[in-house]
N, C-alpha and C positions, 0 to 999 in steps of 0.2 A: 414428299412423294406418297400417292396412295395407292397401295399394292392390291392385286387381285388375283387371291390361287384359283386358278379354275382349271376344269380339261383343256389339255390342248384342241379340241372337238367346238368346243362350246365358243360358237359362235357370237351369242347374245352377249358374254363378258367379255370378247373383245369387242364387241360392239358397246358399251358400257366405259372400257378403255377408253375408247376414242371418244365419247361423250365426255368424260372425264379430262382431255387433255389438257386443260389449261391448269389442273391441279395436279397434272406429273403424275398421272398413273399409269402404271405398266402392268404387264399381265406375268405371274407367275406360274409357271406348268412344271410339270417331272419333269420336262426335258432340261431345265434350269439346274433341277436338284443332281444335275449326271454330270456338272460342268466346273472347272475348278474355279474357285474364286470366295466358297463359304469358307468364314471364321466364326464359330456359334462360343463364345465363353461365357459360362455362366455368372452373373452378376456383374458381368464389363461390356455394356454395350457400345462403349466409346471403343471398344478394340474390334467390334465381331464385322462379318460382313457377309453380304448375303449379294445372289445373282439372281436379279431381277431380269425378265426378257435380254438374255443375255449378255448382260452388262453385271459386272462388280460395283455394290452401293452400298459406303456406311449404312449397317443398321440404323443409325441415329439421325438418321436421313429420313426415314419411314416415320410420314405422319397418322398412317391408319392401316388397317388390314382387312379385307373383307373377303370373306374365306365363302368359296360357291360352289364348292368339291369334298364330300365326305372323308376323303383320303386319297392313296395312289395306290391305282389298280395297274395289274399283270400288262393287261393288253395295250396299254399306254407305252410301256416298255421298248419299243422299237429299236432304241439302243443298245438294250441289254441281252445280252445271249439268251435264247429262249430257255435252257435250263435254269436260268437261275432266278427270272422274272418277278415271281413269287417272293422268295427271301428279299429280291433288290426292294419291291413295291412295300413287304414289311418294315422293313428297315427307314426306307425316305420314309415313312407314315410317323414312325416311332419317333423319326427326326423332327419332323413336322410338329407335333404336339409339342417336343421340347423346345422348339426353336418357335412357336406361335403362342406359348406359354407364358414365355417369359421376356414378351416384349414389353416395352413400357406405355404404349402406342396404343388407340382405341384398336379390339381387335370384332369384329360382324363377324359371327357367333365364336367365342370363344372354345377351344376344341375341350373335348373329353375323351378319355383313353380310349374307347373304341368309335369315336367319330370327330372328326375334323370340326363340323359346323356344329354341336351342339350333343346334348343327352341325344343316346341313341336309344330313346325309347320306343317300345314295342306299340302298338295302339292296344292294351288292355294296360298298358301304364299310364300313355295320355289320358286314357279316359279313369282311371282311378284319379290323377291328378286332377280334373275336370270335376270328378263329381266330389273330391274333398273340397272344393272354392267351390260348391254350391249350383254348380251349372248343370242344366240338365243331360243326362246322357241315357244313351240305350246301353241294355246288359249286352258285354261283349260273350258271342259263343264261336269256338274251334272247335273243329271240326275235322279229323284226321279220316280217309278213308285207303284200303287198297287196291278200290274197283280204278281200274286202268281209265272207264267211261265217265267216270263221276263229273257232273255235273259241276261251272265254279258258282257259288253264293252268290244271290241277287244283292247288288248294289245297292243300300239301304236308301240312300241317300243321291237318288238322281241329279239334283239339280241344286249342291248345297250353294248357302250364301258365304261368305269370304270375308274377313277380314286380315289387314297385313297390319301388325305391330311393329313400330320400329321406333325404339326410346319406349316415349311416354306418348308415342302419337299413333292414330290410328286410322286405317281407311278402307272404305267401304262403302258400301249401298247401301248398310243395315241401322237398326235400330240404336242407339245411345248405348241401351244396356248390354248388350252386345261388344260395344267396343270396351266395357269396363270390364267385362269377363276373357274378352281376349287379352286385353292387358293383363289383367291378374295371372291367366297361364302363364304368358311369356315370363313374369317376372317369378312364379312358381319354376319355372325350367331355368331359368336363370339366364335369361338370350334378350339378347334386345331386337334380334328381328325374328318374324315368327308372323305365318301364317294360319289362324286360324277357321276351320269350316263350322257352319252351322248348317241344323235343316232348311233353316229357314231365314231369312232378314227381320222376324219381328220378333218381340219381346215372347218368352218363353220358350226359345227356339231348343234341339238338340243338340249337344256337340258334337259333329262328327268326322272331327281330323286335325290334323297339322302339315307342315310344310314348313322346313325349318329353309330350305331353299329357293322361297318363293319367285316368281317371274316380279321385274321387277318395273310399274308402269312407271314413267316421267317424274308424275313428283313422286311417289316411292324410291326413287333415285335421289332425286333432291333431297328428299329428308337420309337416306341412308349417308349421302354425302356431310352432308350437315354435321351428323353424329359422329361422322370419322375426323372430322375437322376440330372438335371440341377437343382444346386441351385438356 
């Protein structure tokens, strides 16, 4: 079985679901996480159990995870009495990392304490990371004001070019060296999937961004598939 956390919202990963059905994927959302049928024990995965699209399924059952939701937000809650939203959405989140942690199972992105899909870095981290592996970047500046009219910062970077990391594979419209310095981030952040932006598709380009959540095309699916299938 390949599991998929995403919003209940989010369209495209049930769409993704149903692209996937011949390899038993289901979609998992908070609404799962409110339903009786979880056994999470640490270091016995032959006893725990978990509810997939509303069904109870050995963990040991789950061939792979691909996680498309940074955590569980308030608003999602619809079950849960609106005072308590808040603590419930902390709690499944808390759950989540320890229960997506400690699978044995390929997991698309691995969570970290404050995000599900990966480092929840800031973009003056990405781009410190970026400019230690040698790729060129522009100086990040903030800029705090308390004019109520303030103007937002011109988009530096109108029309970057993209690449998607997933493994050791990459894709794009760009340059070669480009896909070697996207790969180098991703493996710097420690994610095997990972979007990253440049100014531009040719050699010397800037870096200017990430996407640990990227949209996900045909074969960028295929290859994500791939990766979750490897024992």
């Amino acid at each position: 079985m390949i599991v998929i956390f995403a919003s209940s919202y989010d369209t495209s990963a049930a769409s993704l679901a149903a692209k996937w059905a011949t390899n038993n994927a289901s979609l998992l959302t908070c609404d799962d996480l409110s339903r009786a049928g979880w056994r999470h024990y640490l270091g016995s995965q032959d006893t725990s159990t978990a509810v997939i699209s509303g069904r109870v399924v050995p963990v040991e059952e789950i061939d792979g995870v691909l996680i498309r939701w940074p955590g569980v937000f308030s608003q999602e809650l619809t079950q849960i009495d609106e005072a308590d939203r808040n603590y419930v959405a902390g709690e499944m989140t808390a759950f989540l990392i320890s229960w997506l942690t400690t699978l044995n199972c390929p997991v698309i992105n691995r969570p970290t304490p404050l995000n599900l899909t990966g480092p929840a870095w800031r973009s003056e981290q990405w781009t410190y990371a970026a400019s230690r592996l040698g790729i060129p970047v522009h100086t990040v500046h903030r800029h705090v004001s308390n004019e109520a009219n303030q103007q937002p910062a011109e988009d530096m970077f109108s029309n970057p070019a993209g690449v998607t990391v997933v493994g050791e594979r990459c894709f794009g419209n760009v340059d070669q060296d480009l896909f070697r310095q996207a790969r180098a981030l991703a493996q710097a952040a420690n994610v095997s999937l990972l979007k990253v932006y440049f100014s531009e598709p040719k050699p010397g380009a800037v870096f200017a961004g990430t996407d640990l959540i990227p949209e996900l095309t045909d074969e960028v699916a295929d290859a994500v598939l791939e990766l979750l299938l490897k024992s």
